[in-house]
Residue, then its C-alpha position, 0 to 999 in steps of 0.5 A: x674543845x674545853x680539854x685541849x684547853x688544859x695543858x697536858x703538863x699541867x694536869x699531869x703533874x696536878x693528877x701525880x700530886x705534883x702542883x704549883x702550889x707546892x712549888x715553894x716547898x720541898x716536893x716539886x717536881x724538880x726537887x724530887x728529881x734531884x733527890x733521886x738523882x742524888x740518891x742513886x749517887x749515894x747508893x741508895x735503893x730508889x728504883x722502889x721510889x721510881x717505880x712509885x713515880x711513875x706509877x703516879x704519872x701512869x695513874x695520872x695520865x689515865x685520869x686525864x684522858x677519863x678527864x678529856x672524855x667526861x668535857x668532850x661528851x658534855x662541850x663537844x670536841x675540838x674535830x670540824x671547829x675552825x676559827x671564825x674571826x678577825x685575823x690574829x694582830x701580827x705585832x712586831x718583834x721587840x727591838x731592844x737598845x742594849x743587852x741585860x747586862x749594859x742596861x743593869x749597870x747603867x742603871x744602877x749607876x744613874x741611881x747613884x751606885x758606884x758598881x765595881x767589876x769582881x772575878x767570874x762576872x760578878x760585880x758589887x754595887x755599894x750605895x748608901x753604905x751597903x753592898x750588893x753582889x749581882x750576877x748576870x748568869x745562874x751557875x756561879x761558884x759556891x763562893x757567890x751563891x748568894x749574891x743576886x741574879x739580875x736578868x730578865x724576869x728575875x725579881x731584882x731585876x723588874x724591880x730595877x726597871x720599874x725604878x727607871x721607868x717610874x720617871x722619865x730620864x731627859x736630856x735637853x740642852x740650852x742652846x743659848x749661852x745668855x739669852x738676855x744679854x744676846x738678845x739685848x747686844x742684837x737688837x742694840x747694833x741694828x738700833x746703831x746701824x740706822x745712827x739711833x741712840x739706844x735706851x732701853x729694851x722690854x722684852x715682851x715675848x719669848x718663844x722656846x723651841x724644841x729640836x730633837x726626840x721624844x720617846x713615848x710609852x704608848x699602851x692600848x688597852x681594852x677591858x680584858x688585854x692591853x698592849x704596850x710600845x716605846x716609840x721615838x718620835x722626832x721634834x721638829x722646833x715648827x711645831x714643838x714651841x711654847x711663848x711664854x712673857x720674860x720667864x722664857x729667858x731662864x735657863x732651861x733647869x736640870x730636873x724638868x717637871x713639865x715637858x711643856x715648858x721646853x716647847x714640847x706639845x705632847x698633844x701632836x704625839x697622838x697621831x704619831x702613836x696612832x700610826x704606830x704597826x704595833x698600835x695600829x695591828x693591835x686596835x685593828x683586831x680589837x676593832x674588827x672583833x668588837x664590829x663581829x661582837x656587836x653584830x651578835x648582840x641581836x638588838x639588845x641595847x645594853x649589851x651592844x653599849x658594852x661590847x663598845x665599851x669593852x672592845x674599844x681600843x684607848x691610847x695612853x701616851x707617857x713621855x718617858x725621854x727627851x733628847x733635844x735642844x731648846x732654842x729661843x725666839x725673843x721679841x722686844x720693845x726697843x727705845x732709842x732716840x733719833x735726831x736729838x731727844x725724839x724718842x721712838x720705840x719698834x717691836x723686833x725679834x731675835x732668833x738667838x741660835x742665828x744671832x740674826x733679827x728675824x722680823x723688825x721693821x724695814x728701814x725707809x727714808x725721811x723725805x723732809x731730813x733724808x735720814x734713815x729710820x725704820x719703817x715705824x718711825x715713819x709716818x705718811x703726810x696726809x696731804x703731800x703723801x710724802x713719808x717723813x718722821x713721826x715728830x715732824x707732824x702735826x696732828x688735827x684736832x678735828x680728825x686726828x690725821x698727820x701732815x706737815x706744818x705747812x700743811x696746817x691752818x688753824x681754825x678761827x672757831x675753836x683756834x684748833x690746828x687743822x689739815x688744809x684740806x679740812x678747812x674753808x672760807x666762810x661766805x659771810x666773815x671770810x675768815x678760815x674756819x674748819x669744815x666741820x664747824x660750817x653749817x650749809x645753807x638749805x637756800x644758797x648752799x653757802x657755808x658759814x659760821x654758825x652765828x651766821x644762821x637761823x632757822x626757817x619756823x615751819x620747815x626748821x631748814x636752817x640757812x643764812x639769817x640774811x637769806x629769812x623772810x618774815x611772814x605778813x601773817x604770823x610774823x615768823x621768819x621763812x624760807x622764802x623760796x616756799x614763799x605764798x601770796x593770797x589772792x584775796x589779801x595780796x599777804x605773803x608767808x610760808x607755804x604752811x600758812x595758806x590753803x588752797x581753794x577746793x574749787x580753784x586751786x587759788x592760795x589764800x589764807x583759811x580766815x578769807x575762805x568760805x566753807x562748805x556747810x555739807x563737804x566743809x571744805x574751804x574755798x574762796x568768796x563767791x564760790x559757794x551757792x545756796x540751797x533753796x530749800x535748806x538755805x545752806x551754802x554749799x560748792x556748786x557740785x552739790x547741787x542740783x536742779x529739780x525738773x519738776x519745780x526748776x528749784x535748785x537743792x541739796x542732791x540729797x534731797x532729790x529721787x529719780x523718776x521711775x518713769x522717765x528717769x528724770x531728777x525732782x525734788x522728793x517734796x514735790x514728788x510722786x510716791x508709789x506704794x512700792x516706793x517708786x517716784x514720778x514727778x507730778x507732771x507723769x502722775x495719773x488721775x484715779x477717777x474714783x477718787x478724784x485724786x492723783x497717783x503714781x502711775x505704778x499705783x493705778x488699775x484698769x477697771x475690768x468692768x469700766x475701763x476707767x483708771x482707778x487707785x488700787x485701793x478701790x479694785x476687788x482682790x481678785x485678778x479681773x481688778x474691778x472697782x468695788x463699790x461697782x462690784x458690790x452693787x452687782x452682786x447685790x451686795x450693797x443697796x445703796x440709793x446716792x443720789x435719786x433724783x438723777x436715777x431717771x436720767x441716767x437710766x434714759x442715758x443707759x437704756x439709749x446706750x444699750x439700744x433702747x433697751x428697758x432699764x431701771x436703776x436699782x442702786x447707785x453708790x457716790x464717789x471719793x469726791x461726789x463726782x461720780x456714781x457707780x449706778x446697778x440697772x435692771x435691763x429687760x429684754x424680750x417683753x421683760x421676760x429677759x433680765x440683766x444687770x448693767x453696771x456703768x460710771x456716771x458723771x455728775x458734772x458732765x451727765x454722761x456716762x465714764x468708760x463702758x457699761x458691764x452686762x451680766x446676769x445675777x446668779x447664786x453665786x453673784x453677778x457674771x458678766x455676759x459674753x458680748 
């Protein structure tokens, strides 16, 4: 592959010794061909030098294909490999506008050679005291031998071209013969055509527009290839402008250094060369072979921003002709006066290639003169809405706006003219005052001079003076549709001077009221009652009335009976241990104690069947009275009492059906009403021996709640089946 990638020609005449780098001297190929030619004419002997020649081309031809192999055998051949790729870019042929020939003489002469024809097409060009002889053909007479060949390729030639081509060669004319003076005379007959008076014109604004061609150098360049175009393109005077101030007026100059200063906008030319075949073939193969080389980058980051950067097609665009005409759009301030010395002004613009105003102001009619004006010399009265010239309005001081003057008031606050429709009567002076000036009364929603006013001092409303109350609390002027009387002083005043009873809802003053000494809530005399145990006054509300004492108290100071739910005094109640209440009525008699309990706090006495205080009963479950117990067990031997012992063993043998009974040990209550008595029984002729227990009242001599029978054992006294 890599040897057909040599030309056979090349090699031959580089393997025969024949290379170009010996072309600028004596022994190239075409030199030596010559020699023998004219060596043979001679009479010379040159078959020895032929055979030499073409021995070494023999020679060379061998080596070539010794050559071929060797790159063969280490790339491979060319035998099985097609072309894989995008397909080849078809540009299109190169259209020239005139031959070799019109193009040199034409050139040589726009750069300032006089070129003069001689005989046998050869020509002479004298410039700057020099003369050059050219010719458009190679063979010439030996006379012209020496004279310059100008024609593709050659030497002289590129550099002919490279001298034109160095800067662009225009031809734009100026459409207009005297912009200013055109422009001026236009806009002075339409100023006439309405009977103004012309004074002065400022021209503001001047468009040039551009009609014609441009021809563009277009290259498209990649890292390693580049293709380049001319390409004409029209210009069309809607899109190629520039506005420029007053400058714009001047004559378009014979040398333009700036293509924009004639309206041309180079920056529309890019998609005009984008859309070029030649272009556009050329970036479609670059593109489709960057996509192909890219996708065989495999990942690698850096190599595929490369291959972008390499196979990514940029325009550059040189203008290098112009062809057209340059016409102008001016706009302009027009003075004038109208009607005398009113002097108005409009804006208007001329197209001077037409001669005719493309935008000023429409004409209209004054309804007030009947005289024509244009459309902004007129202004609309902001009351009748009639159209009228400008000068015959007047302005309002307060908004600005314009009406006719008898439209107008003037405004006997400030003394400022002011529309009608702007002004009112005052209801207090009657007088034409403007309505901005006017307050609004917050009470009647009369308006008025601001002298006319005051302000309410709790709310800050401001209304009529006249239309103020003074306050028989504070003295203060008020609004007296807010107005409050108390109901115990029958005074007067605003709203905010006054509360309101908490129970009542009656208005009077927070000095008359009476405060509660728990809500401190305010509220009128005789409202509040007193506590009976603090004392302290307070709203009806709360208070509350014992059930137990009928006292009326503080709910604070009250508890509810855990028995029958009923309200009482915490002073008069009943507490339990467990914090429970009754009320003295529901609580309980302990009669070991003598003392009364809340009902929560009594136990039933297992042996007896009294009534009796929790403190009192053994910690066990069959809740006992323990002085009784004791005694029982023999625990304790106490002898209160004695001189009752027989008594109540008589009382306690009848009670047990005549039984013997001897009392053992008795034990005084809490309050020395009561005995807890331990008697000795015996039965069956005394062989049989039992303990009683019992309760005995000393006030009563009888005995409380039943009698406990049992037996003493080694483990204490247990009480007998029944």
């Amino acid at each position: 592959m890599a040897s057909h990638a040599v030309g056979d020609m090349e090699a031959l005449l580089e393997a025969s010794g024949i290379s170009d780098d010996e072309e600028s001297g004596d022994a190239t190929f075409d030199e030596k061909i010559r020699q023998l030619v004219i060596a043979a004419l001679a009479g010379k002997d040159v078959e020895a030098a032929t055979r030499q020649e073409e021995k070494s081309i023999a020679e060379a031809k061998a080596e070539l294909e010794r050559e071929e192999e060797n790159i063969n055998g280490m790339l491979g051949g060319m035998e099985g490999a097609e072309y894989v790729g995008p397909r080849a870019p078809t540009l299109p042929a190169v259209e020239r506008s005139m031959g070799a020939r019109d193009f040199t003489l034409s050139a040589l002469r726009s750069l300032g050679a006089r070129v003069s024809p001689q005989a046998d097409g050869i020509y002479v060009a004298e410039q700057n005291g020099g003369r050059e002889f050219i010719r458009f053909e190679e063979k010439v007479d030996d006379v012209f031998a020496r004279s310059t060949l100008y024609a593709p390729g050659t030497p002289a030639f590129s550099r002919l071209v490279s001298s034109i081509i160095a800067t662009g060669i225009h031809r734009v004319r100026d459409g207009d013969t005297n912009p200013t003076k055109q422009a001026e005379d236009i806009a002075k007959n339409w100023v006439v055509s309405f009977n103004g008076s012309p004074e002065s014109i400022e021209i503001e604004e001047v468009r040039r527009y551009y009609e014609g061609a441009a021809l563009i150098r277009v290259r498209a360049t990649v890292a390693h290839d580049s293709y380049e175009r001319l390409v004409l393109v029209p210009c069309s005077p809607l899109e190629h402008y520039v506005v420029s101030g007053r400058s714009g007026v001047a004559r378009v100059p014979d040398v333009i250094e700036d293509v924009s200063s004639v309206g041309v906008k180079a920056e529309e030319f890019v998609s005009v060369a984008e859309l070029d075949p030649g272009i556009g073939e050329f970036s479609r193969f670059y593109l489709e072979r960057r996509a192909q080389e890219m996708a065989s980058a495999n990942g690698d980051a850096r190599k595929r921003k490369k291959l972008e950067d390499d196979f990514t097609p940029r325009l550059d665009m040189t203008i290098v002709a112009l062809d057209g005409t340059v016409h102008r759009q001016v706009k302009m301030r027009v003075h004038y006066k109208l009607t005398g010395d009113h002097r108005y002004a409009s804006l208007v613009c001329v197209t001077l290639c037409s001669g005719q105003m493309s935008d000023a102001p429409p004409l209209g009619q004054c309804a007030k003169t009947g005289m024509t004006a244009p459309s902004d010399c007129l202004r609309q009265c902001e009351i009748s809405g009639l159209p009228v010239l400008r000068h015959l309005l007047v302005q309002s001081g307060v908004s600005s706006r314009w009406a006719l003057p008898e439209h107008s008031v003037v405004c006997s606050v400030s003394g400022q003219r002011i529309l009608s429709d702007e002004a009112e009567l005052s209801a207090v002076s009657g007088k034409v005052v403007a309505s901005s000036v006017l307050k609004t009364s917050a009470l009647s929603g009369k308006r008025a001079e601001p002298e006319h006013f005051g302000a309410c001092a709790f709310t800050g409303a401001e209304v009529l003076a006249s239309e103020l109350a003074i306050s028989e609390v504070s003295g203060k002027p008020y609004r007296p549709d807010q107005q409050v009387r108390s109901v115990i002083s029958g005074k007067t005043g605003h709203r905010k001077e006054f509360i309101h009873c908490h129970e009542t809802r009656q208005p009077l003053l927070s000095t008359e009221a009476e405060q509660c000494d728990v809500t401190s809530v305010l509220v009128r005399p005789g409202v509040l009652q007193c506590c009976e145990v603090t004392k302290k006054t307070v709203l009806p509300s709360e208070l509350e009335r014992c059930a137990a004492s009928g006292k009326k108290a503080l709910k604070t100071l009250f508890v509810t009976s855990s028995v029958s739910g009923a309200r009482i005094l915490e002073r008069v109640a009943m507490r339990s241990a467990a914090g429970a209440f009754s009320s003295p009525m529901e609580a309980r008699y302990c009669t070991w104690s003598g003392r009364r309990f809340h009902p929560d706090d009594l136990r039933m006495c297992a042996l007896t069947g009294v009534p009796i205080h929790f403190q009192y009963v053994t910690p066990d479950t069959q809740s006992r009275l323990q002085p009784l117990a004791d005694l029982l067990h023999g625990l304790r031997r106490t002898a209160d009492e004695p001189d009752l012992w027989q008594m109540i063993a008589t009382k306690t043998s009848n009670a047990l059906h005549g039984r013997r009974c001897k009392i053992e040990s008795a034990r005084s209550s809490v309050d020395r009403r009561y005995l807890a008595v331990c008697s000795e029984v015996r039965t069956l002729l005394g062989l049989r021996l039992h303990y009683a227990g019992l309760l005995y009242s000393i006030e009563d001599a009888s005995i409380v709640g039943r009698i406990a029978l049992g037996k003493r054992t080694s483990k204490g006294w247990t009480e007998a089946n029944p």
